[in-house]
C-alpha positions in Angstrom: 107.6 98.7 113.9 103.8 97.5 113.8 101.6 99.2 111.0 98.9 99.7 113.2 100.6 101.5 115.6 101.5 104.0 112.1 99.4 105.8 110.2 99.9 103.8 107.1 97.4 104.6 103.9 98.8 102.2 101.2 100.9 99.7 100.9 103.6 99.7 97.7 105.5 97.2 96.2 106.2 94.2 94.3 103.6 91.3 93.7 104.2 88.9 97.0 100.9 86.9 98.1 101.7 87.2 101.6 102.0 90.8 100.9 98.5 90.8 99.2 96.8 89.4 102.1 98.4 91.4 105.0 97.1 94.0 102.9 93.5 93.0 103.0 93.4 92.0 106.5 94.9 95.7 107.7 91.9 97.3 104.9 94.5 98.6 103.2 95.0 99.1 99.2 98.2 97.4 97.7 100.0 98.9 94.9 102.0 96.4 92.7 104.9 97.3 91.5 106.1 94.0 89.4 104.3 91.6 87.4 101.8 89.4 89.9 103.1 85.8 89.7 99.5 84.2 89.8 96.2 85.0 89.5 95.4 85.5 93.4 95.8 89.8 93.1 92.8 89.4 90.9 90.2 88.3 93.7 92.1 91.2 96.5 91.9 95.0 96.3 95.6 95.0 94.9 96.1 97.0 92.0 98.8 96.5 89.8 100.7 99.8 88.7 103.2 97.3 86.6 102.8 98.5 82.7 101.8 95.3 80.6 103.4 93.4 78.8 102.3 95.3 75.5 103.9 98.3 77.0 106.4 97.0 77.3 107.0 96.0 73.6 106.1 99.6 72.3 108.7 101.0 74.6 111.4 98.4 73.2 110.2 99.1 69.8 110.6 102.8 69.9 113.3 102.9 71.6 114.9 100.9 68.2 113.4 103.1 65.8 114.9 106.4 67.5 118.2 104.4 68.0 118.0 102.8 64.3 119.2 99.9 65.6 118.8 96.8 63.0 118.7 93.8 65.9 118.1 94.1 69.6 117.7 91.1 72.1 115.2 90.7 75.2 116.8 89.2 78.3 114.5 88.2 81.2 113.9 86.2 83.8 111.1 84.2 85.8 110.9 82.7 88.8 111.4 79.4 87.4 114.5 80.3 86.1 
């Protein structure tokens, strides 16, 4: 399936450079859906729906407080292993 042959209005998903710039040269906006691995989203028309990082951290930390949990641990993940 082409997307010009569709009629496509935005493209979603997570943070891929190729992505980005497939985006562009179709004129269409990007939506990110995970955390952009470098700073190249910054100089497209991708937006980044992703809640930051500090979001993040009030989410965790409420989630303990209604839970009354007294320890909790983060487990994550990069690219770089």
């Amino acid at each position: 399936m082409l997307i010009g042959s569709k009629n496509v209005s935005v493209m979603i998903g997570p943070y891929s450079r190729s992505h980005v710039m497939a985006a562009e040269f179709l004129g269409l906006p990007f939506l990110l859906t995970s955390e952009p691995e470098d700073d190249y989203f910054r100089k497209s028309s991708a937006v980044s729906v992703y809640p930051s990082m500090r979001i993040h951290f009030q989410i965790i930390g409420d989630l303990v407080r209604l839970k009354n949990w007294t320890s909790v641990a983060v487990l994550y993940d990069t690219n770089e292993g």
